[in-house]
C-alpha positions in Angstrom: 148.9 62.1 144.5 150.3 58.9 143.1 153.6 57.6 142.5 156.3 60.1 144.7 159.0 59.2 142.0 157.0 61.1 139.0 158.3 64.6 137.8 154.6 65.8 138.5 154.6 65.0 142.1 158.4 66.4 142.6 157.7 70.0 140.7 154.6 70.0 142.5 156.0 69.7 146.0 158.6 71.8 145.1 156.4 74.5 144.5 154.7 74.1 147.1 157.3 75.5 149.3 156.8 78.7 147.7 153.5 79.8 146.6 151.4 77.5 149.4 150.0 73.6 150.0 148.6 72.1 147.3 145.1 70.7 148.0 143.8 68.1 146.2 145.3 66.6 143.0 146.3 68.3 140.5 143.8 68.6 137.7 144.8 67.9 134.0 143.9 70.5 131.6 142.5 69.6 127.8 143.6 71.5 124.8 147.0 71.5 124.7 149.2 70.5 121.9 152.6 71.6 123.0 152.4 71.2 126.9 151.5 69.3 129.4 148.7 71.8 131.3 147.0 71.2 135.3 144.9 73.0 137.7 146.8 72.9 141.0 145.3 74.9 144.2 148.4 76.2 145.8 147.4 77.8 149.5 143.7 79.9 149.1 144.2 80.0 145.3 143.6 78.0 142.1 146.5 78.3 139.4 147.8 77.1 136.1 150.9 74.7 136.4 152.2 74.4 132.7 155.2 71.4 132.0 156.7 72.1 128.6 156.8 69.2 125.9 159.9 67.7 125.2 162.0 69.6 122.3 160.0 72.6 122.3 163.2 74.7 121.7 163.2 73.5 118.7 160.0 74.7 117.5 161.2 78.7 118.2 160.0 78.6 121.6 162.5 81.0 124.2 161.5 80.2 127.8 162.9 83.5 128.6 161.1 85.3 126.2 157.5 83.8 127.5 158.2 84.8 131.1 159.3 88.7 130.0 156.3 88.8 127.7 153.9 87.1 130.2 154.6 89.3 133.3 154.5 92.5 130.7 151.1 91.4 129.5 149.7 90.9 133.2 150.9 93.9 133.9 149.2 95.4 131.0 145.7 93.8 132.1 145.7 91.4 129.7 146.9 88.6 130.7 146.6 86.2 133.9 149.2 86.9 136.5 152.7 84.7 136.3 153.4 83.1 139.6 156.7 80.9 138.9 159.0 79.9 136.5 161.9 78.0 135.8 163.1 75.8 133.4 160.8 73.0 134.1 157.8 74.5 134.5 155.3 78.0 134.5 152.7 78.8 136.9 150.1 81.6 136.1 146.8 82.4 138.1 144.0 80.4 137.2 141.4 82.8 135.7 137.6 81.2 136.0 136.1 81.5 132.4 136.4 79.7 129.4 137.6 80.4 125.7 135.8 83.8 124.2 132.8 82.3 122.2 133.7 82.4 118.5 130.5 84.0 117.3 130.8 87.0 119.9 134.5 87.3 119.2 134.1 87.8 115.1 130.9 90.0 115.7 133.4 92.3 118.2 136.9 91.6 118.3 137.4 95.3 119.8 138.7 93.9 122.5 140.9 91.4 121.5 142.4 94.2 118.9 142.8 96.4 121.9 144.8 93.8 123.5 147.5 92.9 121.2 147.3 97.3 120.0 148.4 97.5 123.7 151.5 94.6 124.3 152.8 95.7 120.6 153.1 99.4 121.1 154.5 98.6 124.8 157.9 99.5 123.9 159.0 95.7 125.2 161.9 94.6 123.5 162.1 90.5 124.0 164.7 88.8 123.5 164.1 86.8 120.6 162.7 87.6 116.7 159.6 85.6 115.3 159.9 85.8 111.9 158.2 83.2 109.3 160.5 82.9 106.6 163.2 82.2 109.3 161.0 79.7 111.2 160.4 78.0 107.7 163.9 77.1 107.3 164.7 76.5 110.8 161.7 73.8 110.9 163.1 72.2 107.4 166.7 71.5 108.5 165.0 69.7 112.0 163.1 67.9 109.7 166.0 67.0 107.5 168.2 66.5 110.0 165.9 63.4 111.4 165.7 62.1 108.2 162.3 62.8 106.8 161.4 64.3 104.0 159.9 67.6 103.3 156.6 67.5 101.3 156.6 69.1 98.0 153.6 71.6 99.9 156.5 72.4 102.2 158.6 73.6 99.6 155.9 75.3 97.7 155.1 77.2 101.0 158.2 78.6 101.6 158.2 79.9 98.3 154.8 82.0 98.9 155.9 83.2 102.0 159.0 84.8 101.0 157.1 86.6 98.2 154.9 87.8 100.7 157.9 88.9 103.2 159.1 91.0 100.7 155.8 92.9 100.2 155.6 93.3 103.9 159.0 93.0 105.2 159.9 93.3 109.3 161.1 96.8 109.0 159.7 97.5 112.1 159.5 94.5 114.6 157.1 94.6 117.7 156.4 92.5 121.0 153.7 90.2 119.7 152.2 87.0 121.1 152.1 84.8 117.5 149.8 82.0 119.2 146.2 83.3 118.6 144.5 80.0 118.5 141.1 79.6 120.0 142.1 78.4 123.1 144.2 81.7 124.1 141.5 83.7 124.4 139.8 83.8 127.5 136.9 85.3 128.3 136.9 85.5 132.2 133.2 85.4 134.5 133.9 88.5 136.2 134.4 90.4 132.6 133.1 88.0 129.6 133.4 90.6 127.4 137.0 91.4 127.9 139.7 89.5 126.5 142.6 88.2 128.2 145.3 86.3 126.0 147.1 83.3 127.7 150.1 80.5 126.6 153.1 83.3 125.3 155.2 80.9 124.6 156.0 82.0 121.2 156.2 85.7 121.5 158.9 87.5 120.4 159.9 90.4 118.1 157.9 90.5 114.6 155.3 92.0 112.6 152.0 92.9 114.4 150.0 92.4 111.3 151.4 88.5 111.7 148.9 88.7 115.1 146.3 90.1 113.4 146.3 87.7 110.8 146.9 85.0 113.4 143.9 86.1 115.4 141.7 86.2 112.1 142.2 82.7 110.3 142.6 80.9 113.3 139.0 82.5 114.6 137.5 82.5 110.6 136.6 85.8 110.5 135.0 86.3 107.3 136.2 89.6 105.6 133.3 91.9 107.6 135.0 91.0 110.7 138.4 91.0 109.6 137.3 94.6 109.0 135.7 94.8 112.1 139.2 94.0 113.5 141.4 96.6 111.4 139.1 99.4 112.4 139.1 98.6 116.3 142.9 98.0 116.3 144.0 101.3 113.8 140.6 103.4 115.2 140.3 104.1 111.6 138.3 102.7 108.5 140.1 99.8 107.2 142.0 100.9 104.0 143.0 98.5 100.6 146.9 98.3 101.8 146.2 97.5 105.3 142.9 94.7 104.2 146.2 93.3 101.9 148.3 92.9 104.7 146.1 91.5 107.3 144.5 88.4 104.2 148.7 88.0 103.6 149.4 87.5 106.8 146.7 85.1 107.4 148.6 83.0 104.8 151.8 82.8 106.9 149.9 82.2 109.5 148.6 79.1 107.9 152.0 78.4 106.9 152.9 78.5 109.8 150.1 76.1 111.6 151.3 73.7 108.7 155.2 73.6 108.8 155.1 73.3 112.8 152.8 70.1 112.4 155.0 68.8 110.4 157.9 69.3 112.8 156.0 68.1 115.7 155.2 65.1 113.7 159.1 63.9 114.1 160.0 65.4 117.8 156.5 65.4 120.0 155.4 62.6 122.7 152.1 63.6 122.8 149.3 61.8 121.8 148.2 63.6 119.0 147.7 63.2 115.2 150.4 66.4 113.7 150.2 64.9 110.5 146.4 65.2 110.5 147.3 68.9 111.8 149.5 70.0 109.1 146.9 68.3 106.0 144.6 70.4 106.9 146.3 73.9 107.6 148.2 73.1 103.7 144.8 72.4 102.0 143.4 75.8 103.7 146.6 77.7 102.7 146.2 76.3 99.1 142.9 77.4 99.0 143.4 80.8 100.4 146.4 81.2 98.0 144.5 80.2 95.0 142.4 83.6 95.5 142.9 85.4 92.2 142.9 88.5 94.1 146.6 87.0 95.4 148.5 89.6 93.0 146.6 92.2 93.8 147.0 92.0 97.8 150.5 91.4 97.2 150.8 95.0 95.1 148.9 96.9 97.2 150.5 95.7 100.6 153.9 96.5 99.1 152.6 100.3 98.2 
């Protein structure tokens, strides 16, 4: 390792002590945007040493929430084992594999369905709520309060997403994971066609059709595979009211992906372009929400 003074080197050593030597350095991992992310053998085994970013509180991240959510989903089979944690840092089991190809995923996402039917019928109650409309506002006074500005698409978000939170209110909240990007679903070498979900940092109590909308426009299932998806999680044939809910959802989702670029914009240290981030999740929300079938989703989700 290099320099003995770095956080990296002391955490490391640290852990050490408890889940084995570390041989080699550790490795860092690509694809993060929140986190700082390594491969670090501890002892006989490979795992996943996570650091969080600086500020992530403030994007609706509870630390505690991940860990109870992480080592319910492991124990669930569908997620990689947690190792450690603390308030510096998470350690899961490194799981050989690589993201779940995005052609075999929108062609079958039985599994993936089957995963998040599983963790949001667990009966897990975490200790937070993840809730859009909420999250809007919360992201707006951070951004306010560092005195940027909001941009009039900001505004215009919030404004869409509260008319579709009162056609599909959280009346019913559920254990979900809320983070469904590419990246967090694994497909392993030992079972490709299984898939595990990884990084629940932001789960928390709120509406499972926000995951399944999640899942769908971060993957760009066209609407045969967003069926595909409805039937495998309900095991039924998808219906109008529940095909409303899942293309409404994938507009919070959106508005979502936009708002926290913009907040990371004004509180991240990583090398990254946000703003870049947040352009482009606005322009496919405005394009979604231009759909003139908009009215008619919203009516038939409410019913």
């Amino acid at each position: 390792m290099t320099d003995p003074g770095e956080p990296l080197v002391k955490i490391v050593d640290r852990l050490a002590a408890r889940l084995g030597p570390v041989s080699g350095e550790p490795e860092p991992l690509d694809g993060g945007i929140t986190n700082r992310n390594y491969r670090v053998r501890f002892g006989d085994r490979d795992c996943v040493l996570r650091l969080p970013g600086r500020d992530t509180g403030l994007l609706g991240i509870d630390r505690a929430a991940e860990r109870v959510a992480t080592e319910r989903a492991a124990a669930l089979g569908i997620a990689p084992r947690l190792l450690a944690a603390d308030a510096e840092c998470m350690v899961t089991e490194w799981l050989p594999g690589a993201p779940m190809d995005g052609d075999r995923l929108r062609a079958d996402p039985s599994s993936a369905a089957r995963a998040l039917r599983t963790f949001h019928d667990s009966g897990l109650e975490l200790p937070v709520r993840f809730w859009i409309p909420d999250l809007l506002e919360d992201y707006a006074r951070i951004i306010s309060q560092r005195g940027a500005g909001l941009p009039d698409s900001y505004r215009r978000t919030q404004r869409l997403v509260a008319r579709i939170a009162d056609a599909l209110p959280l009346t019913d909240p559920a254990p979900c994971h809320d983070d469904l990007l590419p990246g967090n679903i694994l497909a392993t070498r030992a079972d490709p066609g299984r898939a595990m979900l990884v990084d629940w940092e932001y789960a928390g109590m709120g509406h499972r059709y926000f995951d399944l909308g999640n899942l769908a426009v971060n993957n760009d299932f066209n609407e045969d595979a967003q069926d595909r998806l409805l039937r495998a999680y309900f095991d039924a044939p998808p219906t109008a009211g529940r095909r409303a809910a899942l293309h409404l959802m994938m507009l919070v989702s959106d508005a979502r992906e936009a708002a926290w670029g913009v907040v990371q914009g004004s509180i991240s240290e990583l090398d990254f372009d946000f703003g870049d981030y947040a352009a482009q999740h606005f322009g496919r929300l405005d394009r979604n929400a231009s759909d003139p079938r908009l009215e008619d989703w919203l009516r038939a989700a409410a019913a």
